[in-house]
PDB file of N, CA, C and O in Angstrom, chain B, residues numbered from 101:
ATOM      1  N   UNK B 101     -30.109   8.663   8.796  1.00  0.00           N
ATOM      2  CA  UNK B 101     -29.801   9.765   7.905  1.00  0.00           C
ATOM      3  C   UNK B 101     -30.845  10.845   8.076  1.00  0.00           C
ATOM      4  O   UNK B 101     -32.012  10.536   8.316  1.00  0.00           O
ATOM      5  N   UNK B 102     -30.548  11.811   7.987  1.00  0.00           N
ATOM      6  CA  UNK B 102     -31.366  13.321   8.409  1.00  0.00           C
ATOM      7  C   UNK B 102     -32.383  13.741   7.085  1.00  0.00           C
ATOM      8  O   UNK B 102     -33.377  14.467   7.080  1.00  0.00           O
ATOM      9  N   UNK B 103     -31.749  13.013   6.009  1.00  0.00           N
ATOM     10  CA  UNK B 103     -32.849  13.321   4.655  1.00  0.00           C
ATOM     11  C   UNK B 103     -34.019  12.570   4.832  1.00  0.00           C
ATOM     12  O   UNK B 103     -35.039  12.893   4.225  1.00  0.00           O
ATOM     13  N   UNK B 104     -33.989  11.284   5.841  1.00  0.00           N
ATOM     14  CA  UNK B 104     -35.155  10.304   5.752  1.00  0.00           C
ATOM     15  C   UNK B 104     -34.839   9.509   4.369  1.00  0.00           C
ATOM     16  O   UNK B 104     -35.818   8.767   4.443  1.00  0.00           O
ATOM     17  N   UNK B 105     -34.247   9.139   3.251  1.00  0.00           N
ATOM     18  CA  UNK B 105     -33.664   8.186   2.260  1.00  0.00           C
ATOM     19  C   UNK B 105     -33.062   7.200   2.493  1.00  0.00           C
ATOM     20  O   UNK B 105     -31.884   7.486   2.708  1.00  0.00           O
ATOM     21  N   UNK B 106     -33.266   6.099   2.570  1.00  0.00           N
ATOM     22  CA  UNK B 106     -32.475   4.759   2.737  1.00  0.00           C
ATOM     23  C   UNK B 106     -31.498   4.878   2.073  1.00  0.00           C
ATOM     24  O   UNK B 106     -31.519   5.708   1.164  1.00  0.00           O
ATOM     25  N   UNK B 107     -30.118   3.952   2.351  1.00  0.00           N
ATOM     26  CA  UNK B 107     -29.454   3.760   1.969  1.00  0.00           C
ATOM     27  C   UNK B 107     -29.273   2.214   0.919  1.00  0.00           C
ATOM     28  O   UNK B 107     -30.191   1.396   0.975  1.00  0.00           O
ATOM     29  N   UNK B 108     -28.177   1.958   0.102  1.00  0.00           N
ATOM     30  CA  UNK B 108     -28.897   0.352  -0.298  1.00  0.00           C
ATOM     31  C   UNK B 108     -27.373  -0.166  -0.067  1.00  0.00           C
ATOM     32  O   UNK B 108     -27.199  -1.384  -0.093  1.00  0.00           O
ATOM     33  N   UNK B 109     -26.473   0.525   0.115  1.00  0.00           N
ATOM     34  CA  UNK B 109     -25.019   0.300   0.516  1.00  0.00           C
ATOM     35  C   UNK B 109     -24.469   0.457   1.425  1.00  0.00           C
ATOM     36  O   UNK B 109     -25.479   0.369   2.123  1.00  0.00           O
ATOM     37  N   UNK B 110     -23.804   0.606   2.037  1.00  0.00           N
ATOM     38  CA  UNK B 110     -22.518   1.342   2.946  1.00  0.00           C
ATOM     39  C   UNK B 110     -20.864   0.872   3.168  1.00  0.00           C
ATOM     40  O   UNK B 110     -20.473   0.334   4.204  1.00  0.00           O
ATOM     41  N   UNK B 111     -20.131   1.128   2.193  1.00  0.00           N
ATOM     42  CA  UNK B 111     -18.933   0.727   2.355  1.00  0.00           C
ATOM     43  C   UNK B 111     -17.787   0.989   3.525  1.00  0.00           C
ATOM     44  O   UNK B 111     -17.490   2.180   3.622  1.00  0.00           O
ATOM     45  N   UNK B 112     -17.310   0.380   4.146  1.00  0.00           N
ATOM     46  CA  UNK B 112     -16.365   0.914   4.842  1.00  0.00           C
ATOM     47  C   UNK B 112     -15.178   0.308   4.900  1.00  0.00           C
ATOM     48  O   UNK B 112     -15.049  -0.877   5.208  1.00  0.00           O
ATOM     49  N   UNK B 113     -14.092   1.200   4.562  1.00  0.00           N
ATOM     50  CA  UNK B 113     -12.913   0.585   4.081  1.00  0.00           C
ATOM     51  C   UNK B 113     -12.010   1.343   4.370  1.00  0.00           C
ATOM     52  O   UNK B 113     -12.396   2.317   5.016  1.00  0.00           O
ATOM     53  N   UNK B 114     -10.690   1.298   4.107  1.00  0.00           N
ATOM     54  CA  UNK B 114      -9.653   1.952   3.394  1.00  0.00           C
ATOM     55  C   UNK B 114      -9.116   2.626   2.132  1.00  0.00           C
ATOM     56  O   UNK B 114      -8.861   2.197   1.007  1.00  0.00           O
ATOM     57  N   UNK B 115      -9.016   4.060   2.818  1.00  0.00           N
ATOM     58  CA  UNK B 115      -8.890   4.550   0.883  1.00  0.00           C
ATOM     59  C   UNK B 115      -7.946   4.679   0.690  1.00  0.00           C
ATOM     60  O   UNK B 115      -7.270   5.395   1.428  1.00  0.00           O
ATOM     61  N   UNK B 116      -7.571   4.246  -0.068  1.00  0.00           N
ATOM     62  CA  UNK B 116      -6.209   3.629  -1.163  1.00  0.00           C
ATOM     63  C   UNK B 116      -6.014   4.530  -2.319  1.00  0.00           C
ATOM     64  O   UNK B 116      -6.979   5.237  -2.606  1.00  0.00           O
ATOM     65  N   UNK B 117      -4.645   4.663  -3.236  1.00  0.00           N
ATOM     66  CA  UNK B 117      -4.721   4.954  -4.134  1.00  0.00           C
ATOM     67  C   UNK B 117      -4.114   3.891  -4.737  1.00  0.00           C
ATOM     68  O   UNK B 117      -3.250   3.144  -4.278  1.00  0.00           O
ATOM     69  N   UNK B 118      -4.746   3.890  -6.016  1.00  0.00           N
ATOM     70  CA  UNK B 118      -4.209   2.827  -6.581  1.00  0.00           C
ATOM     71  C   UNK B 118      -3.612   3.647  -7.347  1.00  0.00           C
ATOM     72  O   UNK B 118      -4.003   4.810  -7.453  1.00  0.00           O
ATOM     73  N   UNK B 119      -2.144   2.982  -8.271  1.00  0.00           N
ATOM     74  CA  UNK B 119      -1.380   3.278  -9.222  1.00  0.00           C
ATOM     75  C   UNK B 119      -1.325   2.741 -10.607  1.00  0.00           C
ATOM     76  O   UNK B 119      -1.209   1.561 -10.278  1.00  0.00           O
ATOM     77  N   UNK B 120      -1.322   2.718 -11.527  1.00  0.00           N
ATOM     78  CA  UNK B 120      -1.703   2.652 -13.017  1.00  0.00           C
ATOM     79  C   UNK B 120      -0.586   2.528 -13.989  1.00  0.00           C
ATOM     80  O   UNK B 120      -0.884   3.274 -14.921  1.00  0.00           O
ATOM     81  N   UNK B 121       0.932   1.763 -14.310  1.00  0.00           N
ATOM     82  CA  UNK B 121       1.388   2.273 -15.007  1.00  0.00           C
ATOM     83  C   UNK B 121       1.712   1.153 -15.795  1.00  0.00           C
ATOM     84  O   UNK B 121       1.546   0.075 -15.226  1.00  0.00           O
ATOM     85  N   UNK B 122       2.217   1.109 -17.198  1.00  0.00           N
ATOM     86  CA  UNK B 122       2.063   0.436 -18.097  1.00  0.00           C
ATOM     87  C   UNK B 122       3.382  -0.132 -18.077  1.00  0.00           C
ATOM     88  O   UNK B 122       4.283   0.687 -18.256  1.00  0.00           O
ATOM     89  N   UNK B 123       3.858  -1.806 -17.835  1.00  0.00           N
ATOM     90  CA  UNK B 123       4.951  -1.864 -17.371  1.00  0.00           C
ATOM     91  C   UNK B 123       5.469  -3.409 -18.114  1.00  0.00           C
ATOM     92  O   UNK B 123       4.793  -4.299 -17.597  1.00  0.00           O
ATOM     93  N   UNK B 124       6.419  -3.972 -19.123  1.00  0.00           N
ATOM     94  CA  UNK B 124       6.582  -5.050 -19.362  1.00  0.00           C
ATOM     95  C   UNK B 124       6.915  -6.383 -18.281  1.00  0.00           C
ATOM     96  O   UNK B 124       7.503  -6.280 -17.204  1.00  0.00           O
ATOM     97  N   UNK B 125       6.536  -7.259 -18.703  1.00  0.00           N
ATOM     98  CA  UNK B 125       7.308  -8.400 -17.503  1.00  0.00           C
ATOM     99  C   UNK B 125       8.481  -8.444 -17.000  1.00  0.00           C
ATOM    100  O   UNK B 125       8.475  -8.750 -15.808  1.00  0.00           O
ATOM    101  N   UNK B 126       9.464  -8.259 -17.441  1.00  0.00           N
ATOM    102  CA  UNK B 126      10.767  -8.003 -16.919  1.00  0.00           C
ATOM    103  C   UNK B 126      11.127  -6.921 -15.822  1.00  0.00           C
ATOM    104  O   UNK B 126      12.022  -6.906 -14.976  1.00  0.00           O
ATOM    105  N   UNK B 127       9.928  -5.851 -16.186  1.00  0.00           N
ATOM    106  CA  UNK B 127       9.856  -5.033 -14.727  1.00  0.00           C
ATOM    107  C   UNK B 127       9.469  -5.761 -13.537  1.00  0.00           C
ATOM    108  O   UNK B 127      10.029  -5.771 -12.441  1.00  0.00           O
ATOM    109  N   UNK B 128       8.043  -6.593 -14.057  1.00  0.00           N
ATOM    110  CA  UNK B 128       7.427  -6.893 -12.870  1.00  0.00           C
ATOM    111  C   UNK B 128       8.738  -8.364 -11.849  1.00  0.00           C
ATOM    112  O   UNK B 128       8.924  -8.426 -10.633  1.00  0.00           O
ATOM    113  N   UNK B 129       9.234  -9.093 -12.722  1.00  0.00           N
ATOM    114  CA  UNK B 129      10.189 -10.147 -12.441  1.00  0.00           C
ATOM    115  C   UNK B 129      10.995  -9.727 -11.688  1.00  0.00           C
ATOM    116  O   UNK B 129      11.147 -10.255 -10.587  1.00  0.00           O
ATOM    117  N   UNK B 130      11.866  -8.454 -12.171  1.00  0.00           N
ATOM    118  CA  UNK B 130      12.903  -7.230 -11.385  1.00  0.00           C
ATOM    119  C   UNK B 130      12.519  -6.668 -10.061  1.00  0.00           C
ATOM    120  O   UNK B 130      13.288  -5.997  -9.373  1.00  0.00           O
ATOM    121  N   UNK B 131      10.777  -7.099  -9.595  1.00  0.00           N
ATOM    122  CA  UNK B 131      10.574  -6.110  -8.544  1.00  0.00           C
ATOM    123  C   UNK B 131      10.007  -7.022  -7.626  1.00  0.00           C
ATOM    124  O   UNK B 131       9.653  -6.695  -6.493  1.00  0.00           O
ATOM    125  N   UNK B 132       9.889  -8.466  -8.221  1.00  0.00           N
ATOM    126  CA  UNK B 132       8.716  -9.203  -7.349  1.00  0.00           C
ATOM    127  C   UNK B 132       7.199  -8.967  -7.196  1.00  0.00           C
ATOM    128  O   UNK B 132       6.491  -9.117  -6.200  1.00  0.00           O
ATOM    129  N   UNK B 133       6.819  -8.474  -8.697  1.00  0.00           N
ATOM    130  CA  UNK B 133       5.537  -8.626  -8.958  1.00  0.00           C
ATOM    131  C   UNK B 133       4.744  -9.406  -9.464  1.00  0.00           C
ATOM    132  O   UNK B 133       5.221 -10.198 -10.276  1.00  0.00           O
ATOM    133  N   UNK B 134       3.636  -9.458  -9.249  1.00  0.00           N
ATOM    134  CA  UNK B 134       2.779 -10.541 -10.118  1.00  0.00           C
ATOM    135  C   UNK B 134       1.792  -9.856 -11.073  1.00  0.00           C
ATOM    136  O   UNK B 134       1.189  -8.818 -10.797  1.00  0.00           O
ATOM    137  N   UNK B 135       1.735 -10.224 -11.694  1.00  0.00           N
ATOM    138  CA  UNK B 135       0.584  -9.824 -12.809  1.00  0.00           C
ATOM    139  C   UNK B 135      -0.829  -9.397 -12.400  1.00  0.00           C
ATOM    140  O   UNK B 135      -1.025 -10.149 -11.445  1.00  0.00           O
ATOM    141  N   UNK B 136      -1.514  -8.936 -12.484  1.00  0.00           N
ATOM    142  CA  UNK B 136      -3.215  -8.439 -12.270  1.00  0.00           C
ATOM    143  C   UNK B 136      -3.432  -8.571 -10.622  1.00  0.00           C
ATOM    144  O   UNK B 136      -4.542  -9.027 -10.348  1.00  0.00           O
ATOM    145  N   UNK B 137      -2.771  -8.329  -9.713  1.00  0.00           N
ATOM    146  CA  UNK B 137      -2.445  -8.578  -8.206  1.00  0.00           C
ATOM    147  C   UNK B 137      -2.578  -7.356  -7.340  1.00  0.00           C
ATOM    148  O   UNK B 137      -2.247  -6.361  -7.985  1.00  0.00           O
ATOM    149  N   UNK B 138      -2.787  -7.195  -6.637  1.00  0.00           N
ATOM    150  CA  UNK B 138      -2.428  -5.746  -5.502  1.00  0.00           C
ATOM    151  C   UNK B 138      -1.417  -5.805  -4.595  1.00  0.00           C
ATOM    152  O   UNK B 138      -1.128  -6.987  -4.405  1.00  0.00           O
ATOM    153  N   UNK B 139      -0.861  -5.188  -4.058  1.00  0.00           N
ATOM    154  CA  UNK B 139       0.128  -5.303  -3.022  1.00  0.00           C
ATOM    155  C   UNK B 139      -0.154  -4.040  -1.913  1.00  0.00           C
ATOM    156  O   UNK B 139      -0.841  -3.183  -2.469  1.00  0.00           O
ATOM    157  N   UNK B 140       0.083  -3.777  -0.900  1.00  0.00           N
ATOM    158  CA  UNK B 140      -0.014  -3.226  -0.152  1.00  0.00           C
ATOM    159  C   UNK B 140       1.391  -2.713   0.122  1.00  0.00           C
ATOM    160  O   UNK B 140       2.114  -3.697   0.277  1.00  0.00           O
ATOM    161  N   UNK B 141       1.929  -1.828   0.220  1.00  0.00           N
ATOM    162  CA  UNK B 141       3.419  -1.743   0.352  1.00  0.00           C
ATOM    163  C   UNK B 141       3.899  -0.573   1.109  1.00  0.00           C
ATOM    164  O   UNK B 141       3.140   0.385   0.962  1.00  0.00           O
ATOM    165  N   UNK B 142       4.812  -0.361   1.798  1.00  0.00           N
ATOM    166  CA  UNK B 142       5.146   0.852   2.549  1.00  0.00           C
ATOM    167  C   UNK B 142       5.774   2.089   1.606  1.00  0.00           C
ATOM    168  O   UNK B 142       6.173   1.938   0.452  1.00  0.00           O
ATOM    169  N   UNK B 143       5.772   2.949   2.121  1.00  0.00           N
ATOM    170  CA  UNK B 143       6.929   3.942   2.038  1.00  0.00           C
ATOM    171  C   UNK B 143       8.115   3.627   1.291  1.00  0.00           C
ATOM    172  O   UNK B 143       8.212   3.894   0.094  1.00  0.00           O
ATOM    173  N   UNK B 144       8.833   3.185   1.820  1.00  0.00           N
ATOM    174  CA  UNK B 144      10.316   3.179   0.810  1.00  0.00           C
ATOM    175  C   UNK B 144      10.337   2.112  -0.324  1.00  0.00           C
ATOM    176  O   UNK B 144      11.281   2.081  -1.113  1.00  0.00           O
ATOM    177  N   UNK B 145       9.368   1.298  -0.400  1.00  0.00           N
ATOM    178  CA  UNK B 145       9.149   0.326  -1.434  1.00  0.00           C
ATOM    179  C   UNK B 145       8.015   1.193  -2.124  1.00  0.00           C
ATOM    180  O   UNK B 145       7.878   0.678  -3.234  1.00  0.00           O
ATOM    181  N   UNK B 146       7.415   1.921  -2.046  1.00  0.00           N
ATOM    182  CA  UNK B 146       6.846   2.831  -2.710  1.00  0.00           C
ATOM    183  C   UNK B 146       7.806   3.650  -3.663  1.00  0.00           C
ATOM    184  O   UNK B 146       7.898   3.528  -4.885  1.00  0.00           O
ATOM    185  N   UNK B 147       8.267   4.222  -3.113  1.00  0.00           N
ATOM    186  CA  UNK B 147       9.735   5.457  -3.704  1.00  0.00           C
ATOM    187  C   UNK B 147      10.344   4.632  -4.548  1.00  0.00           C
ATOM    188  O   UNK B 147      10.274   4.873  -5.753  1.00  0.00           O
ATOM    189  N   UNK B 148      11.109   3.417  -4.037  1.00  0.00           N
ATOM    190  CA  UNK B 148      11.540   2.509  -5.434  1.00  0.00           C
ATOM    191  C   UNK B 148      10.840   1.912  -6.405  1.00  0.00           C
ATOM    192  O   UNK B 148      11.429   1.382  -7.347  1.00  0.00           O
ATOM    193  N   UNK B 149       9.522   1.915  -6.310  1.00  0.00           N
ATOM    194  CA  UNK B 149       8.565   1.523  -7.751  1.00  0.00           C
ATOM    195  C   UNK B 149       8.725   2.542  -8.644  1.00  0.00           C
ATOM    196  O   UNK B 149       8.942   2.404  -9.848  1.00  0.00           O
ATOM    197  N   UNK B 150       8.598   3.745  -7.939  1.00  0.00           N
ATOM    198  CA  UNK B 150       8.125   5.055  -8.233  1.00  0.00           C
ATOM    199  C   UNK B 150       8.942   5.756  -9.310  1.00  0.00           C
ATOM    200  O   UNK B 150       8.675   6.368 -10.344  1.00  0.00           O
ATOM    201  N   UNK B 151      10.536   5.267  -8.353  1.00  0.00           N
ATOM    202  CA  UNK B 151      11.869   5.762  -9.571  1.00  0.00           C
ATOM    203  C   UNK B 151      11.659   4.770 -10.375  1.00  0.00           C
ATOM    204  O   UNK B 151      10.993   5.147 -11.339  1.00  0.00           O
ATOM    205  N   UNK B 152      11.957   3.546 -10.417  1.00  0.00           N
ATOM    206  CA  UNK B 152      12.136   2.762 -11.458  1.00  0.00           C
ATOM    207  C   UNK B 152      10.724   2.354 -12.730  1.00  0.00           C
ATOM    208  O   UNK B 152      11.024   1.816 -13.796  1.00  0.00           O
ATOM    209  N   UNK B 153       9.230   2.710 -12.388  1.00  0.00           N
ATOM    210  CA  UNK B 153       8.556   2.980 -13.498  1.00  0.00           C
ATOM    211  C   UNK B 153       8.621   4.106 -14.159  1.00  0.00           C
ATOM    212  O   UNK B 153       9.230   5.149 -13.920  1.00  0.00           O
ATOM    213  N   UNK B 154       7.679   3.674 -15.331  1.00  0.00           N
ATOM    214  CA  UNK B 154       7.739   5.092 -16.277  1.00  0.00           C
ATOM    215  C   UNK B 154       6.487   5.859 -15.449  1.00  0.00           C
ATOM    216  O   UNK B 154       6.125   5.702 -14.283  1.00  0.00           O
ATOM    217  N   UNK B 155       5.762   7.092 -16.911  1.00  0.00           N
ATOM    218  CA  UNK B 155       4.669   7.314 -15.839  1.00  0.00           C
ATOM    219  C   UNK B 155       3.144   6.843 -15.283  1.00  0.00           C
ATOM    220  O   UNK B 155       2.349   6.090 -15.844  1.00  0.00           O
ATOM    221  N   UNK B 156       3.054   7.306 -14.427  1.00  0.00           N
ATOM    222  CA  UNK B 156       2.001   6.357 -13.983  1.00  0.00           C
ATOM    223  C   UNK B 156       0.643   7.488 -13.824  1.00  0.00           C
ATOM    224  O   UNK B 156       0.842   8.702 -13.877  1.00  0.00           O
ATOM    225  N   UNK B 157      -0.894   6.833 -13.601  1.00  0.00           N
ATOM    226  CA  UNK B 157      -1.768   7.972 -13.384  1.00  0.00           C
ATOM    227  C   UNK B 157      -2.230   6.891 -11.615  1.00  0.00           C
ATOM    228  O   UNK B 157      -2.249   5.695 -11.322  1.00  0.00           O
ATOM    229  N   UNK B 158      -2.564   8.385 -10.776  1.00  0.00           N
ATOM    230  CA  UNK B 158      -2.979   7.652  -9.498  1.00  0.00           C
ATOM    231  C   UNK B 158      -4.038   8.173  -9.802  1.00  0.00           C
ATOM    232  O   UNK B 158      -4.274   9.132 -10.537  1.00  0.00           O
ATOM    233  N   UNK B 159      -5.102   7.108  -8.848  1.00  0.00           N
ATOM    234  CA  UNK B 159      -6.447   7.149  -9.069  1.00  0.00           C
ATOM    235  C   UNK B 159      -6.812   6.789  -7.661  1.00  0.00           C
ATOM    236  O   UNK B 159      -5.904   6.210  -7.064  1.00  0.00           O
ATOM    237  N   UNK B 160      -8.068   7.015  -6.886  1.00  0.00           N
ATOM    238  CA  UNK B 160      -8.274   6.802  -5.716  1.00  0.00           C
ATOM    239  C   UNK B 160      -9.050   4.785  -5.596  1.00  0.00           C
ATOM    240  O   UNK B 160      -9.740   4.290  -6.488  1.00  0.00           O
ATOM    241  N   UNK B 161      -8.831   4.388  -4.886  1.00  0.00           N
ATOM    242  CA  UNK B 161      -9.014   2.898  -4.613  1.00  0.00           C
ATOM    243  C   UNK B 161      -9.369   2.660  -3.650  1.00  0.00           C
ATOM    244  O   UNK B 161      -9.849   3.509  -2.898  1.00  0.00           O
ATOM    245  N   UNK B 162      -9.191   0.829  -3.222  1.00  0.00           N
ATOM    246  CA  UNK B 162      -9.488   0.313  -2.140  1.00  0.00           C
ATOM    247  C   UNK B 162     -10.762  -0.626  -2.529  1.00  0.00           C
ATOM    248  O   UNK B 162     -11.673   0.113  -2.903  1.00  0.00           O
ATOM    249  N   UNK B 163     -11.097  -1.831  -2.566  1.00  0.00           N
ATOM    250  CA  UNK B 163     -12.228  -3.029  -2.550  1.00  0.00           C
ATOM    251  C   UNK B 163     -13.411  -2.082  -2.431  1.00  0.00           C
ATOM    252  O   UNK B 163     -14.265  -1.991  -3.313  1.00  0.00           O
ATOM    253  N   UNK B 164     -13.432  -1.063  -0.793  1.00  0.00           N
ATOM    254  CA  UNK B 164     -14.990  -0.864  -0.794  1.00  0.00           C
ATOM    255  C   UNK B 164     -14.974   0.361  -1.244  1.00  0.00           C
ATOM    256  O   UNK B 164     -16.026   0.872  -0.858  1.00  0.00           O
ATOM    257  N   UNK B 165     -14.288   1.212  -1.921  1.00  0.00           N
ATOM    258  CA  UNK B 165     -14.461   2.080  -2.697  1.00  0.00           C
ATOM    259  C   UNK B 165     -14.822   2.246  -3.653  1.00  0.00           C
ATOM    260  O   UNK B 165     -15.637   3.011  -4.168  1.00  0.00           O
ATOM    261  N   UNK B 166     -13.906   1.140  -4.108  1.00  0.00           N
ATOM    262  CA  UNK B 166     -14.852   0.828  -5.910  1.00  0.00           C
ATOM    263  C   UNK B 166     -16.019   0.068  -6.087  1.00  0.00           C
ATOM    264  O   UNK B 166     -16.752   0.022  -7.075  1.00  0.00           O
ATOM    265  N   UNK B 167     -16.133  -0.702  -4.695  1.00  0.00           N
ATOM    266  CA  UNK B 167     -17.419  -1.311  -4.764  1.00  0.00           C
ATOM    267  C   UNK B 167     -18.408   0.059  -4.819  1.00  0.00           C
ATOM    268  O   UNK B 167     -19.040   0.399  -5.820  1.00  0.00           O
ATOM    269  N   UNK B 168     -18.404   0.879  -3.327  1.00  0.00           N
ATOM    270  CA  UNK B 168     -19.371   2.000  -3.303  1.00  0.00           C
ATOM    271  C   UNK B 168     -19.645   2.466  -5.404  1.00  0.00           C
ATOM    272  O   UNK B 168     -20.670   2.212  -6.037  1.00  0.00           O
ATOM    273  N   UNK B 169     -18.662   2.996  -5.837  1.00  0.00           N
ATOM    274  CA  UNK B 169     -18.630   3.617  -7.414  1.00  0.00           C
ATOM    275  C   UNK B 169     -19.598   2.934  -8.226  1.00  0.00           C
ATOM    276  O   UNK B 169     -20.579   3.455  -8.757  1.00  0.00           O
ATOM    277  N   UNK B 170     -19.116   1.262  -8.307  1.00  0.00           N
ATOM    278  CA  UNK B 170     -20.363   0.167  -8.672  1.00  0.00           C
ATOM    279  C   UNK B 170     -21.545   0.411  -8.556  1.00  0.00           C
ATOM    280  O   UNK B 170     -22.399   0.248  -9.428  1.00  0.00           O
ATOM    281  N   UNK B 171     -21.696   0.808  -7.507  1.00  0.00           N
ATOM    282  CA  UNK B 171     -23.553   0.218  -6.954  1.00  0.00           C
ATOM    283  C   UNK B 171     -23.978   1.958  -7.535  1.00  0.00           C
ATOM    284  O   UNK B 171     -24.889   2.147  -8.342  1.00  0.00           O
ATOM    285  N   UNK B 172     -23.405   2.727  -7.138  1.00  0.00           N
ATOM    286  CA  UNK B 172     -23.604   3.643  -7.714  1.00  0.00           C
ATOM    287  C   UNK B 172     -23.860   4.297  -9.160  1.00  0.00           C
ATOM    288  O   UNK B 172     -24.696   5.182  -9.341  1.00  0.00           O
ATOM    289  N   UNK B 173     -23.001   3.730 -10.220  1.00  0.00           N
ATOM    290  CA  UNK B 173     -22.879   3.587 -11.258  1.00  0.00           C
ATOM    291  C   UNK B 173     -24.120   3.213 -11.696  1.00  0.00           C
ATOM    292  O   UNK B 173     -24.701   3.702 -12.664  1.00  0.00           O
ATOM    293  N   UNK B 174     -24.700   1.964 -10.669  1.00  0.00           N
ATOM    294  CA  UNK B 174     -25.583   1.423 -11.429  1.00  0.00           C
ATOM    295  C   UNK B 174     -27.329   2.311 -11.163  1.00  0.00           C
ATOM    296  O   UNK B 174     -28.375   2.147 -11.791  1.00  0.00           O
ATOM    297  N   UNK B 175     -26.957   3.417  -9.751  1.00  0.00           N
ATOM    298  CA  UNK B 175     -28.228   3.677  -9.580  1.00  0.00           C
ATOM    299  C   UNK B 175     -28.446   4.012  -8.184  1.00  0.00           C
ATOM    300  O   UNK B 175     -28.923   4.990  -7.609  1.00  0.00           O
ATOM    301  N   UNK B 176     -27.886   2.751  -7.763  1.00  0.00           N
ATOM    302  CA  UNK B 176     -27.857   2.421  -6.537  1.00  0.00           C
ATOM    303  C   UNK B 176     -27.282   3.655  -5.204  1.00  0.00           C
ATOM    304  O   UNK B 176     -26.121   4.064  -5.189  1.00  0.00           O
ATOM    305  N   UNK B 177     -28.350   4.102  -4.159  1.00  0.00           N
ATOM    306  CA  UNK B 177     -28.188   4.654  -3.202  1.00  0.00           C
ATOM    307  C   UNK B 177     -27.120   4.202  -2.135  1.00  0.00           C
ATOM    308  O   UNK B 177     -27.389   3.436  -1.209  1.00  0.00           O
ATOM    309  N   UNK B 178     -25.590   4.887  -2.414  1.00  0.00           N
ATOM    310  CA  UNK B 178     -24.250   4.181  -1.583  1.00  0.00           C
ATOM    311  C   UNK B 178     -23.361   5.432  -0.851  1.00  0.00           C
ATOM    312  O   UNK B 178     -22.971   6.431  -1.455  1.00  0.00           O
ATOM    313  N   UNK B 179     -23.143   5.163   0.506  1.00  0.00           N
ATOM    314  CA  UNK B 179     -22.136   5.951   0.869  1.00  0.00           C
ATOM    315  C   UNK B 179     -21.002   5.365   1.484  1.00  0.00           C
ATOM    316  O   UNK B 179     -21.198   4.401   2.223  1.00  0.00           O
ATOM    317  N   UNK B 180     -19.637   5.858   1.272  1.00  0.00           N
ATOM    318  CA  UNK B 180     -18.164   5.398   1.949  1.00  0.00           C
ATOM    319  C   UNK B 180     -18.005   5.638   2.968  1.00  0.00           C
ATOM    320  O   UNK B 180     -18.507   6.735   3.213  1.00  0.00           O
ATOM    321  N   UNK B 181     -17.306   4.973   4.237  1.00  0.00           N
ATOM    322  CA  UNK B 181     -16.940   5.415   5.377  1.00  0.00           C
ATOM    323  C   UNK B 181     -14.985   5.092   4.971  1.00  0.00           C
ATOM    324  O   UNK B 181     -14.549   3.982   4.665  1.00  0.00           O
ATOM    325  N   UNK B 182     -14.289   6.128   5.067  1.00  0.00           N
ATOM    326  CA  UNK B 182     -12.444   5.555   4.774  1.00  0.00           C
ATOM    327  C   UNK B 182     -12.071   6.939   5.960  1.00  0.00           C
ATOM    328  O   UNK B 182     -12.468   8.069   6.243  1.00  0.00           O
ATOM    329  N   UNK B 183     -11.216   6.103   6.297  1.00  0.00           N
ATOM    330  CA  UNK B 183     -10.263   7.050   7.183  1.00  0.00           C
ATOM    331  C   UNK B 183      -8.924   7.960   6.150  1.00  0.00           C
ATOM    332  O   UNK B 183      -8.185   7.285   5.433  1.00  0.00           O
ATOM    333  N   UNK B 184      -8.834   8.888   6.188  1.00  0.00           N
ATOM    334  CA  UNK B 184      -7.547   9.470   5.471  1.00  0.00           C
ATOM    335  C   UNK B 184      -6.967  10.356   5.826  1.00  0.00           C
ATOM    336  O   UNK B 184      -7.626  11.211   6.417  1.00  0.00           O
ATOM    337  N   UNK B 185      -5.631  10.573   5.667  1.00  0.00           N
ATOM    338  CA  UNK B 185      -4.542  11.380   6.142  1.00  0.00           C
ATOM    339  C   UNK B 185      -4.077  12.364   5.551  1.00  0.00           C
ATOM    340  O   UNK B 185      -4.058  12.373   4.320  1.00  0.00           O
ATOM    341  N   UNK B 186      -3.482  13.664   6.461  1.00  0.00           N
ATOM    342  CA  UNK B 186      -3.462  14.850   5.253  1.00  0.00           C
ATOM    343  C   UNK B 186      -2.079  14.204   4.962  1.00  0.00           C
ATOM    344  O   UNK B 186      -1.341  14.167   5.947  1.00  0.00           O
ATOM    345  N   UNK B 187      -1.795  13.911   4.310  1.00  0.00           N
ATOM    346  CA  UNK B 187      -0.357  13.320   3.182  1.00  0.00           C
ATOM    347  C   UNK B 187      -0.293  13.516   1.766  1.00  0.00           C
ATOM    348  O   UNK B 187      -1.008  14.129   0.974  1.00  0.00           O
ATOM    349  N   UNK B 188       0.449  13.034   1.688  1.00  0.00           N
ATOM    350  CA  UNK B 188       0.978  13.368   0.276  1.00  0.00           C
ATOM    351  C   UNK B 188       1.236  11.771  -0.606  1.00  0.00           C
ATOM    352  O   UNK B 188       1.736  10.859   0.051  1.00  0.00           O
ATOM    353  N   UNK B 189       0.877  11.522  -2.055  1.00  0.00           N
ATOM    354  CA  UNK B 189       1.586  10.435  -2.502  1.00  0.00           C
ATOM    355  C   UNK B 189       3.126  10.561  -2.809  1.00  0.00           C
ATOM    356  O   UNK B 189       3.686  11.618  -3.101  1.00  0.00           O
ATOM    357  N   UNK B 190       3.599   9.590  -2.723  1.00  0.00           N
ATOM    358  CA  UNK B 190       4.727   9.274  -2.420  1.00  0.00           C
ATOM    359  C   UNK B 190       5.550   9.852  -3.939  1.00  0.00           C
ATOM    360  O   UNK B 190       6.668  10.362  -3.863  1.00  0.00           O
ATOM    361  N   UNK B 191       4.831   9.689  -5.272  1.00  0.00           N
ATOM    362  CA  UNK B 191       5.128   9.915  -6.421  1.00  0.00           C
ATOM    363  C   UNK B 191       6.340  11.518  -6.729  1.00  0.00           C
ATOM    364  O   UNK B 191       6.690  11.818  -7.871  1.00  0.00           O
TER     365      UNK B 191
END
C-alpha cells in the first residue's frame, strides 16, 4: 500500500446483493425456500421472486463483504477486493 499502513484484513469475494423482504411460510413453501438460508439464483428465478414478493429493500452483500463491514465496524483496518458489473438489479 502507498500510505505505508498495514492492513489487518483483506476480503475477496463476490459482491452480491442481498434482498430483504418480509415474507410468511407459505411463500417460502410456494417457492422452495428455506428459512434463514441464501440461495444463489439466476435471472429468471430472480424476476419470479421479484413479482411474487411484496416489497423488498436491496442492500449490498456477499460472506466477505460483510465480513470486511465487521472488522471494520469494530476498528479494524479492512479492504474488499469484488468484481462487479455495470447492471442493473433485476427488481
Amino acid at each position: 500500500m502507498s500510505s505505508g499502513q498495514e492492513l489487518d484484513v483483506i476480503g475477496i469475494g463476490n459482491a452480491l446483493v442481498d434482498v430483504l423482504s418480509h415474507e410468511n411460510e407459505t411463500f417460502l413453501e410456494r417457492h422452495g425456500l428455506a428459512k434463514g438460508t441464501m440461495h444463489l439464483i439466476d435471472e429468471a428465478r430472480a424476476r419470479a421472486l421479484y413479482d411474487a414478493m411484496g416489497p423488498a429493500v436491496e442492500i449490498s452483500g456477499g460472506s466477505a463483504a460483510n465480513t470486511i463491514v465487521g472488522v471494520a465496524s469494530f476498528g479494524g483496518r479492512a479492504h474488499y477486493v469484488g468484481k462487479v458489473h455495470d447492471d442493473q438489479s433485476v427488481g
